[in-house]
C-alpha positions in Angstrom: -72.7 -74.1 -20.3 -71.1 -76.0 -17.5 -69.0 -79.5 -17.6 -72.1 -81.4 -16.8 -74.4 -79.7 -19.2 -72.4 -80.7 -22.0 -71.8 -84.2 -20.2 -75.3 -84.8 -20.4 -75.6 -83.6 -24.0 -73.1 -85.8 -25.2 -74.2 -89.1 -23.0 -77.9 -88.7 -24.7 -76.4 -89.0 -28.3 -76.8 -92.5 -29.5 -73.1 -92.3 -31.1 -72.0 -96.2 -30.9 -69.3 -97.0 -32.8 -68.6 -96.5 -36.5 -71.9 -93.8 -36.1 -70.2 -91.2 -33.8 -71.3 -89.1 -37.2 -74.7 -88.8 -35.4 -72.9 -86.7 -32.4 -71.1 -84.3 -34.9 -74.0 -82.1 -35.4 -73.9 -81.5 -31.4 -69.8 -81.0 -31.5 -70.4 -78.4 -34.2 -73.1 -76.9 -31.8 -71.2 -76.2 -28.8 -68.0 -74.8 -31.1 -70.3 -71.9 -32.9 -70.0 -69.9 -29.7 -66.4 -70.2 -29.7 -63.3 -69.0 -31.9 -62.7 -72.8 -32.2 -62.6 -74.3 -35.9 -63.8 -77.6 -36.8 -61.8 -80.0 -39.2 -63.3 -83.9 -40.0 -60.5 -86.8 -40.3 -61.7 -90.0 -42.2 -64.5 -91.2 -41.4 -65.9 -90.2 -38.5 -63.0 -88.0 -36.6 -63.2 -84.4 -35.5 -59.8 -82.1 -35.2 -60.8 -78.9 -33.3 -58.0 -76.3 -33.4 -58.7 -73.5 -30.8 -56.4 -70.5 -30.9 -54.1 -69.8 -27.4 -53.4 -66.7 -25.7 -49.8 -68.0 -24.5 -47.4 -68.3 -26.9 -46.4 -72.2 -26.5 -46.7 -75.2 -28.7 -50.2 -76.2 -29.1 -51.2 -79.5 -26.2 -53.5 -82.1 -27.7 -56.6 -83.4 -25.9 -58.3 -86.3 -26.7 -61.6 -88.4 -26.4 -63.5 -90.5 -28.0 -66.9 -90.3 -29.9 -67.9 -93.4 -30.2 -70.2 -95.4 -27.5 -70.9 -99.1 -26.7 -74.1 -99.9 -28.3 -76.0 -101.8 -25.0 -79.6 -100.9 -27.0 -79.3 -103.5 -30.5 -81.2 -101.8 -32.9 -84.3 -100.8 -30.3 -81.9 -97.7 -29.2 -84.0 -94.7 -28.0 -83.1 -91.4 -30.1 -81.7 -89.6 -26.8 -80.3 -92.2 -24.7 -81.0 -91.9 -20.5 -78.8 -89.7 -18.7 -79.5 -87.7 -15.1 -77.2 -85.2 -12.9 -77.2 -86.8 -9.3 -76.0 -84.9 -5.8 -72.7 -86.5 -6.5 -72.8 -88.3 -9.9 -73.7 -88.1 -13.1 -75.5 -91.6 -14.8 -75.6 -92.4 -18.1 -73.3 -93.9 -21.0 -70.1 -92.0 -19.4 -67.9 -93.9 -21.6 -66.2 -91.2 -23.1 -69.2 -89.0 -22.9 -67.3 -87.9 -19.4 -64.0 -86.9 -21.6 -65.6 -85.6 -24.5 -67.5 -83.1 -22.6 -64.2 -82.1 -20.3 -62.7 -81.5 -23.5 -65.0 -79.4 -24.5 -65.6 -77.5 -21.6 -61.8 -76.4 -21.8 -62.1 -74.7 -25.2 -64.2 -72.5 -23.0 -61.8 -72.3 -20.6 -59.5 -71.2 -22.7 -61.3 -67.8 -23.5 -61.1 -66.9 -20.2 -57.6 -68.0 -18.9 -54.0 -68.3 -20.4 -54.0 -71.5 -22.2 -51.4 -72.4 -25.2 -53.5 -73.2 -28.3 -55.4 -76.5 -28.0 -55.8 -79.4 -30.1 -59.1 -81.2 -29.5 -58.7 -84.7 -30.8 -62.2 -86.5 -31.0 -61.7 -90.1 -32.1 -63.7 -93.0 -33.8 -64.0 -96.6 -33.0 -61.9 -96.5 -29.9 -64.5 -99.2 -28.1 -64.3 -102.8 -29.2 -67.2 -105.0 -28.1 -70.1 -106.2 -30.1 -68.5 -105.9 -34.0 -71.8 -107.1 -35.5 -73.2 -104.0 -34.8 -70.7 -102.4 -36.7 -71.6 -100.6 -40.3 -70.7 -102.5 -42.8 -67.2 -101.3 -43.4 -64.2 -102.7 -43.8 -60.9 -102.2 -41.6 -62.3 -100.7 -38.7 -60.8 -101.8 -36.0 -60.3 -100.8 -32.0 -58.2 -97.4 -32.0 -58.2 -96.7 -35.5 -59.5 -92.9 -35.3 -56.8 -92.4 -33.1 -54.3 -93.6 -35.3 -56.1 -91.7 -38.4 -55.9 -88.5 -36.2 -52.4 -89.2 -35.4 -51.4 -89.6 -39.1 -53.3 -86.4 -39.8 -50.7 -84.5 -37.6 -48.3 -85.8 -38.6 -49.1 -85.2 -42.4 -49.2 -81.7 -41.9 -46.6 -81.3 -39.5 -48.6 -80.0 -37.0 -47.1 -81.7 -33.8 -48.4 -81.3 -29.9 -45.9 -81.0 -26.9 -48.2 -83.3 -25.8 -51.2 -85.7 -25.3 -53.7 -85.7 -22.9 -56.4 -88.6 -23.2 -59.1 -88.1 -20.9 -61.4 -91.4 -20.4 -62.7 -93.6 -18.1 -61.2 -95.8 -15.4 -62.5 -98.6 -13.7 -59.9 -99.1 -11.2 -61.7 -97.7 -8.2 -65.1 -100.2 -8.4 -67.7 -98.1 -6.8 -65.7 -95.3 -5.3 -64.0 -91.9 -6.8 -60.7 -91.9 -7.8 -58.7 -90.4 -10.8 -55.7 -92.7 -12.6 -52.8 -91.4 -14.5 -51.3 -93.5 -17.4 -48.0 -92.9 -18.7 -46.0 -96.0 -20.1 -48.2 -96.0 -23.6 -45.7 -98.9 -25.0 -46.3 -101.5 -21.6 -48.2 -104.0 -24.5 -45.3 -102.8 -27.1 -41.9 -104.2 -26.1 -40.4 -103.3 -29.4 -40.9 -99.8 -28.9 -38.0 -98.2 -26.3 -38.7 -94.7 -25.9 -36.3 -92.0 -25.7 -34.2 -91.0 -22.9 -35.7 -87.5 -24.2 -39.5 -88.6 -23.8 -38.9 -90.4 -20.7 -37.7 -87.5 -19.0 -40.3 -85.7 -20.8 -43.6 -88.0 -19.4 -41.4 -87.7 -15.9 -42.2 -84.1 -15.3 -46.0 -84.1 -16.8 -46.3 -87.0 -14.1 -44.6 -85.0 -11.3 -46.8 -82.0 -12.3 -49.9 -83.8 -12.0 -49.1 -85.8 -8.9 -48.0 -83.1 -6.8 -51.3 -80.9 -7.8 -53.1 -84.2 -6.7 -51.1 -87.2 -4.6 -53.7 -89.2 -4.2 -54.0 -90.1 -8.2 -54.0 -93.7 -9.0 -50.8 -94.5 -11.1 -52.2 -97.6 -13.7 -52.0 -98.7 -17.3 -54.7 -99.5 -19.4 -55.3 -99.8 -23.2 -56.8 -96.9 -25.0 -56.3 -94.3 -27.3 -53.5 -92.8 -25.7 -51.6 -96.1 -26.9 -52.5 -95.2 -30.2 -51.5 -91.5 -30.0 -48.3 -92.4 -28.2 -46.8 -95.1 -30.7 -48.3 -93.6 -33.7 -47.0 -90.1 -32.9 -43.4 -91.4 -32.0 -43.2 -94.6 -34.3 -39.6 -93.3 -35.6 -38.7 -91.9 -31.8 -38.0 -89.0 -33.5 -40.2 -86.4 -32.2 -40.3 -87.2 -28.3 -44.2 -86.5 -27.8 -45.6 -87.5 -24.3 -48.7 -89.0 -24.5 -50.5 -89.7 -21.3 -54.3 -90.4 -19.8 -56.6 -88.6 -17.0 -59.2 -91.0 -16.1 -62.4 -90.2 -13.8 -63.7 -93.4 -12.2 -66.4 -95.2 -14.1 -68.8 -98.3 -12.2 -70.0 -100.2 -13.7 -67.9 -100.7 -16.5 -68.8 -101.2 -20.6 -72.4 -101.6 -18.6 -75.3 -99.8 -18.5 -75.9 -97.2 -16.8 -72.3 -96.3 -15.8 -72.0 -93.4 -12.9 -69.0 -90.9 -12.9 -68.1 -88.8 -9.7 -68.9 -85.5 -10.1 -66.1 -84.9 -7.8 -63.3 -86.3 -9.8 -64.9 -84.6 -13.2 -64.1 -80.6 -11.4 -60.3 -82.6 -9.8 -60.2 -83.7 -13.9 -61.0 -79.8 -14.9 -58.9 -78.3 -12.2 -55.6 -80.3 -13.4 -56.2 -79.1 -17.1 -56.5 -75.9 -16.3 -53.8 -75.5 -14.0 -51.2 -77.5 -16.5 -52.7 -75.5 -19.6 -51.6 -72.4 -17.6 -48.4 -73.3 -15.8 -46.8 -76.1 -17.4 -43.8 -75.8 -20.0 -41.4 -78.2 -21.6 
């Protein structure tokens, strides 16, 4: 199965947020072909462990589950989505990461890869909360955190954390943007001299494979990840985002560059097999 295949079979799930449960039974799918095993995090999180062929610390990967519901309650049981020439149209929000990351647990059968940590979050989208299940504290990012914590409980700590979601700093044309600074909207955090010089080298990595990335900020999970993972500074755990252009954005249908989701693939690969702290 390629990275557009499983694209596409992500985008047609109707998983809005607080029911990314209904996208599950696809995750679990995919990961039968695989050596990869399949843990859930309250409520709705997934944490995929997939064993590495280098010996390294395992790298975490993340994305999130969870769509904007544009449909009400007059939703279609597989939601529109079509491979263009050069994009692929549908609900790419995070449909587009969620199938990169899983495309590298296949990836990691055939190359050199340290053991991966496949991080699939709830509730990272915020709009339209009457749509919501009727649960209490749910709130923007909280699967992130609740994965976060879950590492952290059992000491099971990345070198790192890639996010992989959507951008929409380019508008209407391809691009992929890198963010880095996971504390911009958290002044009282000051990280490390350690992890600074750590998110240094991951950004030098990636912008020498690729110049023309799009140094930005935004806020998603990898703010969660980043301040949750290193809320006592003590364990120095980069945490940084890959983002494909999106347009339009938190619309419907949004178009992703088929172009910058092989660049996205081709950076993974090449830092899964090369890089080292």
């Amino acid at each position: 199965m390629n990275v557009f295949d499983l694209i596409k079979k992500c985008a047609q799930s109707p998983s809005f947020s607080s029911y990314e449960e209904r996208i599950h039974s696809i995750i679990y799918e995919v990961c039968a072909t695989t050596n990869a095993q399949i843990s859930q995090v309250k409520d709705n999180n997934l944490f995929i462990y997939v064993p590495g062929k280098k010996d390294a610390l395992p790298v975490a990967l993340t994305a999130h589950l969870d769509k904007i519901n544009h449909w009400g309650g007059n939703y279609p049981p597989s939601l529109p989505c079509k491979i263009e020439s050069s994009k692929i149209v549908g609900q790419m929000d995070d449909a587009a990461g969620l199938g990169i990351c899983l495309f590298m647990i296949f990836e990691s059968i055939k190359y050199s890869f340290p053991p991966l940590f496949i991080l699939l979050s709830e509730m990272e989208e915020s709009t339209h909360p009457h749509l919501l299940k009727n649960k209490q504290n749910l709130y923007p990012g909280i699967g992130a955190v609740r994965l976060a914590e879950h590492l952290l409980c059992r000491k099971q700590l990345p070198s790192c954390v890639i996010t992989i979601d959507t951008t929409p700093e380019f508008k209407e044309q391809p691009g992929i943007a890198f963010y880095d600074r996971f504390w911009h909207m958290h002044p009282s955090f000051v990280p490390s001299s350690v992890l600074l010089d750590k998110i240094i080298k991951m950004k030098q990595f990636f912008l020498e494979a690729n110049p023309y990335i799009l140094e930005s900020n935004a806020n998603n999970d990898y703010i969660e990840y980043g301040l949750t993972l290193n809320k006592n500074n003590d364990h120095n755990i980069p945490s940084i985002a890959l983002e494909p252009a999106i347009y339009p954005y938190h619309q419907a249908p949004e178009s992703v560059y088929c172009s910058d989701i092989l660049q996205i693939v081709d950076l993974l690969r090449n830092f899964l097999q090369r890089f080292a702290f």
